[in-house]
C-alpha positions in Angstrom: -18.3 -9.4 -50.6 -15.8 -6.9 -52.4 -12.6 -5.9 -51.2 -13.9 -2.5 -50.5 -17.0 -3.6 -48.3 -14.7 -5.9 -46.6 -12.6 -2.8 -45.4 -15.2 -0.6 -44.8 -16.9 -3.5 -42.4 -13.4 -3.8 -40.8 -13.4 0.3 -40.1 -16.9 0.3 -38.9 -16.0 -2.7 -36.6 -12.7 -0.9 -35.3 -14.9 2.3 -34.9 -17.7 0.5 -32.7 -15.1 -1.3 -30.7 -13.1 1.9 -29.8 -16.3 3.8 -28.8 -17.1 0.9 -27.2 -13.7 1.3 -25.3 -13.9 5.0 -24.8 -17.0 5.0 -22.9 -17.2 7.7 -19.8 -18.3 6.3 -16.6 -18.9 8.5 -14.0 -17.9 7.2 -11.0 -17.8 8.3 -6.8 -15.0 7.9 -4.4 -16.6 5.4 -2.7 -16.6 3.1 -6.0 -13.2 4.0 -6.3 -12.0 2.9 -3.3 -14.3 -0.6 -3.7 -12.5 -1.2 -7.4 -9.2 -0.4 -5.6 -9.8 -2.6 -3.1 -10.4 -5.9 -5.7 -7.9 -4.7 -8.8 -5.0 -2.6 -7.2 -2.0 -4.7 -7.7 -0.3 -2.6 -5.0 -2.9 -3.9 -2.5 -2.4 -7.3 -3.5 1.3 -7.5 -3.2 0.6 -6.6 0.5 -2.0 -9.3 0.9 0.2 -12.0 -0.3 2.6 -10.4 2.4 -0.2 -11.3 5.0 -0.8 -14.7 3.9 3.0 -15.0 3.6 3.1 -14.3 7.5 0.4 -16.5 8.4 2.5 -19.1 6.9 5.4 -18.2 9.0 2.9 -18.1 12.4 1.9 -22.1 11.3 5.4 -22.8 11.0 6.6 -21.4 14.3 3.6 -23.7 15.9 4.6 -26.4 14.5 7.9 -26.4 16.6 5.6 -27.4 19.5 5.2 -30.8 17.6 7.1 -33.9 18.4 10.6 -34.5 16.1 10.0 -37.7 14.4 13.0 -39.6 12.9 13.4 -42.8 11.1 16.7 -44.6 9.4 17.3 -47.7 7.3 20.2 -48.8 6.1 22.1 -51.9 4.6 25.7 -52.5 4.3 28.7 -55.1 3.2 31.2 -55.7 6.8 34.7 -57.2 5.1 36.7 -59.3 7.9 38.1 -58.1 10.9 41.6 -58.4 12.4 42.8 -59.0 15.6 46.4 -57.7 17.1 47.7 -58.4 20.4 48.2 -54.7 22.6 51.9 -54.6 20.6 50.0 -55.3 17.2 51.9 -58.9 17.5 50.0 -62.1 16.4 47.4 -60.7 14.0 44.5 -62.8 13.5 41.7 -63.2 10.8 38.3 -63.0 12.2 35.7 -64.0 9.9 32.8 -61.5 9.7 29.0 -62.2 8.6 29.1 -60.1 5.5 25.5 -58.5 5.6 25.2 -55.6 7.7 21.6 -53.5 8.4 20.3 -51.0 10.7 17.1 -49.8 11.4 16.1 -46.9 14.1 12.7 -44.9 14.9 13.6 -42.1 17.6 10.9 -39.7 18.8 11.3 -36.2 21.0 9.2 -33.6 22.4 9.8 -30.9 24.0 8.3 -29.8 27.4 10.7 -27.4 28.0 12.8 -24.9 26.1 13.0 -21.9 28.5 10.6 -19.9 26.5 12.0 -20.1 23.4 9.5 -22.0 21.2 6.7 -19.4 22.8 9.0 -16.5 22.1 9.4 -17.4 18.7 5.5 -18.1 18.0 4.6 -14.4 19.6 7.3 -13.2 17.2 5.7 -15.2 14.2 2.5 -13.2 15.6 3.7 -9.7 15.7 5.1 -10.5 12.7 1.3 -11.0 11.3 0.3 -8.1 13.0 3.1 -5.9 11.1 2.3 -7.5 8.1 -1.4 -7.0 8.4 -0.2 -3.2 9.3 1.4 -2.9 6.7 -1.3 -3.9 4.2 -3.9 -1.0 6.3 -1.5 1.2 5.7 -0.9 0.7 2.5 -4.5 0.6 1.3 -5.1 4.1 3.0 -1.9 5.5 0.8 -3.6 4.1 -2.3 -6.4 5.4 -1.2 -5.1 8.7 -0.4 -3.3 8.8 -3.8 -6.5 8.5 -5.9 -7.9 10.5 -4.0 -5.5 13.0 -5.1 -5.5 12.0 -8.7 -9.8 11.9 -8.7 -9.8 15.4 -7.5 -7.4 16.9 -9.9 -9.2 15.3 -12.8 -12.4 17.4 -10.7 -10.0 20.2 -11.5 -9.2 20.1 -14.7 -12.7 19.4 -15.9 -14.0 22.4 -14.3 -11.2 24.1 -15.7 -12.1 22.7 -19.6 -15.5 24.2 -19.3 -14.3 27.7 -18.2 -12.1 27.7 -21.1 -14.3 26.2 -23.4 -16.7 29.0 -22.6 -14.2 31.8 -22.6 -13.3 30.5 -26.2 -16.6 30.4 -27.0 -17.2 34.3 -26.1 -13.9 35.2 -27.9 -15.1 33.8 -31.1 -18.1 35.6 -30.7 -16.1 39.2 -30.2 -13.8 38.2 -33.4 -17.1 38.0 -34.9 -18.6 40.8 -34.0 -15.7 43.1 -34.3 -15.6 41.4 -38.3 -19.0 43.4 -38.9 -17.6 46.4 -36.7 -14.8 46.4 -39.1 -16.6 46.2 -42.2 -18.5 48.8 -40.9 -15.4 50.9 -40.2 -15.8 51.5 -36.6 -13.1 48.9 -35.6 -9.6 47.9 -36.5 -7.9 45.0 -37.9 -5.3 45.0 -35.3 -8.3 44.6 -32.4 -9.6 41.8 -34.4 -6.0 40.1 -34.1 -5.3 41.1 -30.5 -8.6 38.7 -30.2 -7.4 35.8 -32.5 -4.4 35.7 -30.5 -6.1 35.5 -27.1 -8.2 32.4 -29.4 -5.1 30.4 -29.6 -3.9 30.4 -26.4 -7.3 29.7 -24.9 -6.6 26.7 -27.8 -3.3 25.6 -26.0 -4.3 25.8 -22.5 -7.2 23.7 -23.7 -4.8 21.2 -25.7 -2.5 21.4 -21.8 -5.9 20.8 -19.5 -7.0 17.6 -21.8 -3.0 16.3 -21.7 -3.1 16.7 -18.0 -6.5 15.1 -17.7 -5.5 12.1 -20.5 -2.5 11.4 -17.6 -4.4 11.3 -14.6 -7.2 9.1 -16.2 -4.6 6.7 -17.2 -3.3 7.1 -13.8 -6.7 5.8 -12.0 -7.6 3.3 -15.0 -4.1 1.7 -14.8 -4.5 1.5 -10.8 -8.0 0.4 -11.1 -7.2 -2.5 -13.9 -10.3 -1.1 -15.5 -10.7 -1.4 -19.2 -8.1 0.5 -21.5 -10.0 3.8 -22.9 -12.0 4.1 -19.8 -12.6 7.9 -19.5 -13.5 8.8 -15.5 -15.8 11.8 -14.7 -15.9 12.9 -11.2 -19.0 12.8 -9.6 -20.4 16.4 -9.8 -22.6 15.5 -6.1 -19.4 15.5 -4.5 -19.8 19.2 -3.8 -23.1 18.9 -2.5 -21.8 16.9 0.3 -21.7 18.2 3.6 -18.6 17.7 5.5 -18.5 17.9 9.6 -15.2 18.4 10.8 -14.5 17.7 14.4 -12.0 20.0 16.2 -8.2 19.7 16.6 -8.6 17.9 20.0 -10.9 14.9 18.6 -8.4 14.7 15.3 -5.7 14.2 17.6 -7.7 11.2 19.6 -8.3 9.6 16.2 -5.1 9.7 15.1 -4.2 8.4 18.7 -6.1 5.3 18.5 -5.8 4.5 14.6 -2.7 5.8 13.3 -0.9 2.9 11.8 2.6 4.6 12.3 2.2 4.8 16.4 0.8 0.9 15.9 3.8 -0.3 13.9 6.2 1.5 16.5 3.9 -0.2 19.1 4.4 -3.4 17.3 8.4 -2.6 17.5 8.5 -2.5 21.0 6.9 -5.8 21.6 9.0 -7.5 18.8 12.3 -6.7 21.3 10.5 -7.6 24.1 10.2 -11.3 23.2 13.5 -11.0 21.4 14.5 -10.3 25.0 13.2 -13.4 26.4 14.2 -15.4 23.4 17.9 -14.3 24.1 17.3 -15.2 27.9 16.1 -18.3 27.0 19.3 -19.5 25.5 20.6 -19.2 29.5 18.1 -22.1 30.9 17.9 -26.1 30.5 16.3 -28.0 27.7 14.0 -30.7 28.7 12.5 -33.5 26.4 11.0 -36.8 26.3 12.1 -39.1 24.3 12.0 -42.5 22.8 13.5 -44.7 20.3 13.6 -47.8 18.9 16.6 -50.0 17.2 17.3 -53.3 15.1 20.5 -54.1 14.5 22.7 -57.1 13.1 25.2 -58.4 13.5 26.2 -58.3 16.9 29.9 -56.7 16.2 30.6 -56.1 20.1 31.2 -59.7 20.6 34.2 -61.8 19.3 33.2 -64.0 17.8 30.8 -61.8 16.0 27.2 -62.9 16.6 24.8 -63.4 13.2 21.6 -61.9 14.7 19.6 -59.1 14.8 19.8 -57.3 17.9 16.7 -55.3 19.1 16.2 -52.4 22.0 14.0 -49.7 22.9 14.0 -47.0 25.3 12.4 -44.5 26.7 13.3 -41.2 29.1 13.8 -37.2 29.3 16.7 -35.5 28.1 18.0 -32.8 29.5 20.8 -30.5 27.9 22.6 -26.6 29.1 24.5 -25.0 27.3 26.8 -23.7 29.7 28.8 -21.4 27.6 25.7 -19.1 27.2 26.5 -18.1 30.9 29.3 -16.2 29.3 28.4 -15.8 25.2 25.3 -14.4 25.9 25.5 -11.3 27.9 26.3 -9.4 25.3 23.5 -10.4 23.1 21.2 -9.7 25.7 22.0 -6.7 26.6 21.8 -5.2 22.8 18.5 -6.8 22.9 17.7 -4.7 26.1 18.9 -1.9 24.5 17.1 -2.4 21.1 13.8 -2.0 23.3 14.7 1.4 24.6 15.3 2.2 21.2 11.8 1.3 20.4 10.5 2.8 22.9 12.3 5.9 21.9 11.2 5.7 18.3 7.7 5.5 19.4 7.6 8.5 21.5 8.8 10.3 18.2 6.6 9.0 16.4 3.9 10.1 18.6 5.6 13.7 18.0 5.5 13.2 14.6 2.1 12.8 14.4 0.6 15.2 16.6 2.8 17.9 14.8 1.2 16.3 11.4 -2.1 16.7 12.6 -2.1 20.0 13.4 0.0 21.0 10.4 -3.3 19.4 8.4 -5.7 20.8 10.1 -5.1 24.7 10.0 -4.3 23.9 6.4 -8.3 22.4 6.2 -9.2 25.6 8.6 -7.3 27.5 5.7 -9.4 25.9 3.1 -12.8 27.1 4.6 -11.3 30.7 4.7 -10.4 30.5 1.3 -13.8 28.7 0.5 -15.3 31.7 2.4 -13.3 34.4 0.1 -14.2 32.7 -3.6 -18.4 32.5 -2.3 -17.7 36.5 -1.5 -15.9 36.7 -5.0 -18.2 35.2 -7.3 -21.0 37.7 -5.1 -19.1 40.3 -6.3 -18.4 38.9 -9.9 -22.0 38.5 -10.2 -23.1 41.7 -9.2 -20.3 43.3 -11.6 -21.7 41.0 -14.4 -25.5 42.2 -13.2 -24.3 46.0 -13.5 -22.3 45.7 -16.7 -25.1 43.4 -18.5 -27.7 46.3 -18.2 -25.2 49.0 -19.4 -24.4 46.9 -22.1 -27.8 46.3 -23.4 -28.4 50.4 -23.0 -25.5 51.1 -25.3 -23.8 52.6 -21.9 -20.7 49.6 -22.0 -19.0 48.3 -24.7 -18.7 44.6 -25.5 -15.3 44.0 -24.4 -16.6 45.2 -21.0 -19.4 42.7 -21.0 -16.5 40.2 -22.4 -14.3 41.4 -19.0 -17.4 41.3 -16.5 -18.6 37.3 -18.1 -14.8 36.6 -17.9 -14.1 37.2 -14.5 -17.6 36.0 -13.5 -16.8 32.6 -15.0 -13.1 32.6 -12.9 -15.1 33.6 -9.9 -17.2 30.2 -10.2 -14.1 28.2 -11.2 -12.2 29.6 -8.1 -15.4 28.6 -5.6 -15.4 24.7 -7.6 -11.8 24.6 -6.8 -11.9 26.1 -3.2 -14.7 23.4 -2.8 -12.5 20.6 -3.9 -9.9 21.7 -1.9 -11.8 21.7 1.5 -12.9 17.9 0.3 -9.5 16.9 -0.1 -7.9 18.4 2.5 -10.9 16.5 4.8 -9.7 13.6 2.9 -6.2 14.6 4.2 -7.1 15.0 7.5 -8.4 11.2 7.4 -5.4 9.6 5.9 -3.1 11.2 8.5 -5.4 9.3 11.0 -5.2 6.8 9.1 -9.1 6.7 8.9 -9.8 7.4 5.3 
């Protein structure tokens, strides 16, 4: 094979492979959310955060297990000396020269004042804020593509509009050509036209920039294939959405949003940090048991050459009586600390309610203004209607058909977008109750 029909297989492979690349797929919400789900590595850092917490909850039970030690050792004894009480009369005393050690010694806890339980509910909550925080983060992604998906909606609603207005402006430049052959127009309408053409050229170049971002946007969070394109679902509009009034948004949000839950969370947290601190103020009891094999028998002079063996077996008991006056001021921060929570939960709940209905007169704006762009484009069309028939009896001119298919084609863009925006701001109204 040539040179030449080697590169021209190498552009027609590079060609395939980036159409190949470039493919649309149109794609739903609901798909969306599914792909975010597997692929977003924004939900994933969260779930190693869970698994990361169910870690610490196996360790925290594991302090209920019995502490298990062992020891061996081996060591060279040099030779003693003996002094009378005045360090008079010193005496060598010959010493067996091998020394070992051996010792097993065994304790469980039956009784810590609380504070091994303490500590595994903490380990708990501390799962349960951890799996909170992954819910709450998967309903910001969520919310976030939302966002993006729509806008991209936008923007390719916009792109047909001004496709089609460029469309009818070439089509006046060309007619007003003959007009002015003709001499019944002038150049300077023709260029009033070509320069209305090039900005309907840039605001096309600006709408496919701004869509080339936000696709990247979703592709990138989705971990899709590079040169993915993403059209919006055109259905979405057909859906019917039934709202529920202010007073069932605000149960929702009541019983799922994850903000009053975390501050929930927060209060129990300082609860048991509470009785973890109080714990510190009662008796430790354990059993225990050990077991020893020693040699030589130093204690005795003469020093004995054997091994020496004993085991025992009991309960321990230990205070620490200078928590009766250390503590007290630990324990009363941790008091404090759970009015504090408290506190911050009652805000919270505040916070949300004043969310809530914040969001939803903005989604009872969004019908109105849905209401307004259904009454425009009746009134665009009915314009259109009037000025179509004038035009084609010579009683309008074509710049007044140009104006009338203009702001008919505005009228439907403004009705797609007011449609979007009641869908997202439903959307809106489910993240805030955290039930998107």
């Amino acid at each position: 094979m040539s040179k030449k029909n080697r590169l021209i297989v190498h552009c027609l492979i590079a060609l395939c492979s980036q159409y190949v690349c470039a493919q649309p797929r149109t794609m739903g919400l609901e798909e969306m959310f599914r792909l975010a789900d597997e692929n977003s590595q924004r939900i994933q850092v969260y779930q190693t955060g869970k698994d990361a917490a169910e870690a610490a909850l196996q360790a925290a039970k594991a302090q209920r297990l019995p502490d298990i030690n062992a020891s061996l050792s081996a060591s060279y004894l040099g030779d003693g000396k003996l002094w009378d009480r005045d360090f008079s009369n010193p005496m060598n005393i010959d010493m067996p020269h091998f020394g070992n050690n051996f010792s097993l010694e065994a304790q469980q806890v039956i009784y810590a004042g609380g504070a091994i339980s303490s500590s595994i509910e903490l380990a708990e909550l501390g799962k349960h804020s951890a799996e909170l925080d992954a819910q709450k983060n998967r309903q910001e992604v969520r919310f976030l593509l939302t966002g993006y998906y729509l806008d991209l909606y936008k923007l390719h609603n916009q792109m047909q509009v001004l496709k089609k207005n460029l469309e009818l402006t070439e089509q006046v430049i060309a007619n007003m050509r003959v007009r002015r052959e003709q001499g019944t127009a002038l150049q300077n309408d023709i260029t009033r036209y070509e320069l209305q053409k090039e900005t309907l050229k840039l605001q096309v170049a600006k709408v496919k920039d701004a869509s080339t971002i936000i696709n990247h946007q979703l592709v990138t969070t989705l971990h899709l294939s590079e040169g993915t394109e993403i059209i919006p679902d055109t259905t979405l509009l057909d859906e019917q959405i039934q709202t529920l009034d202010e007073k069932n948004w605000q149960a929702l949000a009541s019983q799922n949003n994850l903000d009053l839950q975390q501050t929930q969370v927060g209060i129990q947290v300082n609860e048991q940090k509470v009785k973890l601190e109080r714990s510190e103020r009662l008796p430790k009891i354990a059993l225990v048991a050990a077991e020893h094999l020693d040699g030589p028998i130093t204690i005795e002079v003469p020093v004995l050459d054997n091994n020496f063996n004993y085991w025992y077996v009991g309960v321990g008991i230990t205070y620490n009586f200078s928590s009766l006056f250390k503590n007290n001021h630990k324990l009363k921060q941790a008091r404090l600390n759970v009015k504090k929570a408290q506190e911050t939960h009652q805000l919270m709940q505040e916070q949300v309610e004043n969310t809530i209905q914040a969001t939803y007169v903005d989604f009872l704006t969004a019908f109105t203004d849905l209401r307004t762009q259904k009454k425009s484009v009746e009134l665009a069309d009915q314009n259109y209607d009037v000025t179509s028939n004038r035009y084609q009896n010579d009683l309008a001119l074509l710049t007044d058909m140009l104006d009338a298919s203009n702001t008919k084609l505005s009228a439907d863009l403004s009705l797609a977008n007011a449609r979007i925006n009641v869908i997202y701001h439903y959307y809106k109204m489910k993240y805030v109750t955290h039930t998107l």
